[in-house]
Backbone bond lengths (Angstrom), bond angles and torsions (degrees), N, CA, C in turn:
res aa  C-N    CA-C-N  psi(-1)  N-CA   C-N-CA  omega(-1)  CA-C   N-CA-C  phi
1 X - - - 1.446 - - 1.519 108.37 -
2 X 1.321 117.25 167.96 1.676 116.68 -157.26 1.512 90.56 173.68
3 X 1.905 89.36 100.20 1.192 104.70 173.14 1.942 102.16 -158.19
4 X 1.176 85.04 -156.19 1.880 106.72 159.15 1.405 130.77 -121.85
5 X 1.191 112.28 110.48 1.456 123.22 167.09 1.523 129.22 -86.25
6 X 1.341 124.42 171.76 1.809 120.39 -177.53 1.257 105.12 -93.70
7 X 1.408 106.28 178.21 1.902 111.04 -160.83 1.836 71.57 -89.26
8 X 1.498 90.23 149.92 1.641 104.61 169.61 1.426 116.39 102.46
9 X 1.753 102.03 -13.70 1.573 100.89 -172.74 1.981 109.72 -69.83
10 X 1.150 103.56 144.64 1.632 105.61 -174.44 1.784 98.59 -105.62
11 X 1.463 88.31 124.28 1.240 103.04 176.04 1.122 133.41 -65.19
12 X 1.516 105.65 -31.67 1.422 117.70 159.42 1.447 137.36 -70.56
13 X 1.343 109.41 -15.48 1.669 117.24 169.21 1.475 101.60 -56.59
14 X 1.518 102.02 167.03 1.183 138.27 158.16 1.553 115.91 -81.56
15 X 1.074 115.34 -15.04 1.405 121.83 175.76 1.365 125.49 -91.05
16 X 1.566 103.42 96.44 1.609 123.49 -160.37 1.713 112.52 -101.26
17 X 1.333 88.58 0.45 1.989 100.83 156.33 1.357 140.97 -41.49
18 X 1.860 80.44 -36.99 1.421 96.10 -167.53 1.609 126.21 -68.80
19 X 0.708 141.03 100.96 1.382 136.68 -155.16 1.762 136.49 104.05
20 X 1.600 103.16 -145.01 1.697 84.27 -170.15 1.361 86.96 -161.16
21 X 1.476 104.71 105.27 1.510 109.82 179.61 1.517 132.38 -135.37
22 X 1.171 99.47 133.65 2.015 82.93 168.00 0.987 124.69 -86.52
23 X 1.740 122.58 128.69 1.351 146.74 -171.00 1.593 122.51 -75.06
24 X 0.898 125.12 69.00 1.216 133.46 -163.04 1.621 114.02 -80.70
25 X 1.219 120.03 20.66 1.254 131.91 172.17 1.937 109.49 -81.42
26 X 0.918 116.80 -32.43 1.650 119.71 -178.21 1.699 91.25 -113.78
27 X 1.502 82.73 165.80 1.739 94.77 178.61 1.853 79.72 -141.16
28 X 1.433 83.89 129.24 1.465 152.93 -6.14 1.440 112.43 -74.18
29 X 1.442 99.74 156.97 2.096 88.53 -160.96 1.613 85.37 -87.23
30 X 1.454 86.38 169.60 1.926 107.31 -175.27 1.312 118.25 -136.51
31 X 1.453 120.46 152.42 1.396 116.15 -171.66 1.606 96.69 -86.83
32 X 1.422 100.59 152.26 1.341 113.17 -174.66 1.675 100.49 -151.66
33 X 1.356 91.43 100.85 1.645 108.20 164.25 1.842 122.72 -144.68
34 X 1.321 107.73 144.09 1.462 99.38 179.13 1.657 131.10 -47.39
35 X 1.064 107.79 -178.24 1.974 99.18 170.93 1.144 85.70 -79.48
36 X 1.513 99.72 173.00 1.409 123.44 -4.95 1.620 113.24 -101.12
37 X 1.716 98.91 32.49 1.532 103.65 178.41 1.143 106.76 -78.57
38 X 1.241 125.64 143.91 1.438 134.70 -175.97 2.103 89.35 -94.50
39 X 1.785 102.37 175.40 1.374 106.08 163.47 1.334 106.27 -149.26
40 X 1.670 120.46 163.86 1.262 121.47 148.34 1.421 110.54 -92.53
41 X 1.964 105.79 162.50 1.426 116.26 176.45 1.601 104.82 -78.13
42 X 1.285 114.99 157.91 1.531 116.30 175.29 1.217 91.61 -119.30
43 X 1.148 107.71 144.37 1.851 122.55 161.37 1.128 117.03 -92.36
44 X 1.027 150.23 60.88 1.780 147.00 158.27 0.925 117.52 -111.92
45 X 1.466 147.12 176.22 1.276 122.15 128.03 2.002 100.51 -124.85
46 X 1.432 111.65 -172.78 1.095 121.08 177.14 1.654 128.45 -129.75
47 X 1.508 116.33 147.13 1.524 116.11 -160.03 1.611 106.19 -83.15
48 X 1.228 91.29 27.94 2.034 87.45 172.01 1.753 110.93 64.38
49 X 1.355 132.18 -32.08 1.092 132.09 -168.61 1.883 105.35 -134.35
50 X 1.190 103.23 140.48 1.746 104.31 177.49 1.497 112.64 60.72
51 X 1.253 126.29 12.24 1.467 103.98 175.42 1.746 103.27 -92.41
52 X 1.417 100.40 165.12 1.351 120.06 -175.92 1.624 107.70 -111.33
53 X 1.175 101.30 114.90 1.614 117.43 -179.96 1.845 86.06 -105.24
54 X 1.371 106.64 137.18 1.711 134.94 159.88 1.347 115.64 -115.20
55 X 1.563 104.63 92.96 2.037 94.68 -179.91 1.655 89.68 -87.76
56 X 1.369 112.58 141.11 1.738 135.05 -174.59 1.490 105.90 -124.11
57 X 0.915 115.32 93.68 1.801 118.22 166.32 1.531 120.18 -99.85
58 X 1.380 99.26 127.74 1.324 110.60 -138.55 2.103 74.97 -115.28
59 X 1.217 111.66 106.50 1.748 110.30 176.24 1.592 121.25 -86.01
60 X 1.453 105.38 -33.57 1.200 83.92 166.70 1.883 135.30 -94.64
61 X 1.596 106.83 4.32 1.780 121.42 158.50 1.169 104.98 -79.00
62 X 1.266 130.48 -15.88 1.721 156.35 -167.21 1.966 79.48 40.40
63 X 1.262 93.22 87.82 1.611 97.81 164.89 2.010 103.52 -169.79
64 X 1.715 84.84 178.34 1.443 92.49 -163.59 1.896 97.39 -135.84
65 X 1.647 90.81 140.20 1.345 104.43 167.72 1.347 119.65 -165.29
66 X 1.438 103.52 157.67 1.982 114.38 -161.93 1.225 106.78 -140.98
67 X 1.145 95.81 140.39 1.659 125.82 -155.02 1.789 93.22 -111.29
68 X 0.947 121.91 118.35 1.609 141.20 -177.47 1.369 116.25 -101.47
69 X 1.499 117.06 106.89 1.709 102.92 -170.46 1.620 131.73 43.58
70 X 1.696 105.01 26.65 1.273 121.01 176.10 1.437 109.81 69.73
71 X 1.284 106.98 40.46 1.749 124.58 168.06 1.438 87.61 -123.00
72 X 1.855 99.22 124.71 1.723 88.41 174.68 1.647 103.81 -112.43
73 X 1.344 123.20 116.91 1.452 117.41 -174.02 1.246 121.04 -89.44
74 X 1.690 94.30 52.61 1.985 96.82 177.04 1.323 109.10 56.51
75 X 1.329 90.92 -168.15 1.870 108.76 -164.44 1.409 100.77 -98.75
76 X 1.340 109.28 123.62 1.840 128.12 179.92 1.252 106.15 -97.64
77 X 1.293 117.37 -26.17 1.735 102.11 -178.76 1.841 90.33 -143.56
78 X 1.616 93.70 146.47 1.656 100.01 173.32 1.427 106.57 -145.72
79 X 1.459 119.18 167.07 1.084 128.17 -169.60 1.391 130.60 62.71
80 X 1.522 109.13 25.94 1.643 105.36 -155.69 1.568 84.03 -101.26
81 X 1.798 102.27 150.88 1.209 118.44 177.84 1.780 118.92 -36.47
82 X 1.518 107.07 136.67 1.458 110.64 151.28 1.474 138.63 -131.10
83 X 1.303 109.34 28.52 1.242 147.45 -148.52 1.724 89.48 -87.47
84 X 1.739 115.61 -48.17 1.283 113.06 168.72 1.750 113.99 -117.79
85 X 1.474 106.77 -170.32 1.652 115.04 -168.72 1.103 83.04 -44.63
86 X 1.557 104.15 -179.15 1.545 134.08 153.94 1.538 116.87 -152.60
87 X 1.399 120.99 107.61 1.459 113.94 -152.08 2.053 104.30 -109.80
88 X 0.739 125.77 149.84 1.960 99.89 173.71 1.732 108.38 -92.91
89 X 1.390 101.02 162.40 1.074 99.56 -150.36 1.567 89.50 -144.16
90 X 1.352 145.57 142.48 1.172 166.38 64.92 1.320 128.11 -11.78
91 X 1.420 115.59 121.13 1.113 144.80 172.14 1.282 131.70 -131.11
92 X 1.876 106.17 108.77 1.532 91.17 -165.38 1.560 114.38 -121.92
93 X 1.228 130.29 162.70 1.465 119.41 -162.01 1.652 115.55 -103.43
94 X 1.297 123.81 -29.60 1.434 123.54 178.81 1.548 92.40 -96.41
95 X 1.763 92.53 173.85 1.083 101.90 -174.97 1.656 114.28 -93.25
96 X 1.396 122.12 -1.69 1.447 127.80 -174.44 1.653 103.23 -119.91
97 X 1.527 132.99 8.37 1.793 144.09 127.05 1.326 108.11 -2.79
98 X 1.091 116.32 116.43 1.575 112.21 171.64 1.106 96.09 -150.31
99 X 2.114 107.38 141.65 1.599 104.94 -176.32 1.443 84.31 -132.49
100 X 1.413 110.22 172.78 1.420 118.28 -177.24 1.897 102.69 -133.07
101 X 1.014 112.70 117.91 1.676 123.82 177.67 1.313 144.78 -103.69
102 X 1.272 113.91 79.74 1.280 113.85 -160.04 1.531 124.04 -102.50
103 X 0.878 139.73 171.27 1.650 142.36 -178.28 1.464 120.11 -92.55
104 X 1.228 134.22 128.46 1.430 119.40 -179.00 1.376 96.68 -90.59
C-alpha cells in the first residue's frame, strides 16, 4: 500500500485503517482507507516491477491523489483531516517488497 498516514500511526499494528492508501496488491489496485472515508474505483492496473506511483496532497482541497506511470487519476480521497501531521507511508506485504522513494 502507498499512501499517507497521521503522525502517531504504529507501524507495527495490525491496524491498516489508518490512513489513505492505494492498494496495490490486486490489479486493478484500490483505495483502501477506513470510514468514514468514502473512495473512488481506479482503472489501471500495475506490472509489479518499475512502475511509478505519485502520492499528491493537495492541503488546501485537503485531499489526495496519485498519478500511476504518469496517469494522474484525480482526487481519490477528499476532505480528509488536516488539523494534524500527515506523513506518507508504505506498506509492503512479502518479505522480498522493495520500494524506492524519492523527492520531486
Amino acid at each position: 500500500m502507498v499512501g499517507v498516514a497521521p503522525n502517531g500511526f504504529d507501524i507495527c499494528s495490525s491496524d491498516y485503517h489508518c490512513g489513505w492508501y492505494l492498494f496495490c496488491y490486486y490489479s486493478p489496485p484500490t483505495l483502501f482507507s477506513g470510514p468514514p472515508f468514502s473512495y473512488k474505483c481506479l482503472n489501471t492496473s500495475l506490472s509489479n516491477v518499475n512502475d511509478e506511483i505519485i502520492v499528491v496532497m493537495n492541503m488546501k482541497r485537503k485531499a489526495i491523489k496519485f498519478i500511476i506511470n504518469n496517469e494522474d487519476k484525480g482526487f481519490s480521497y477528499e476532505n480528509i483531516p488536516i488539523d494534524k501531521p500527515l506523513f506518507p507511508a508504505v506498506l509492503l506485504l512479502d518479505k522480498n517488497d522493495s520500494v524506492e522513494i524519492s523527492e520531486c
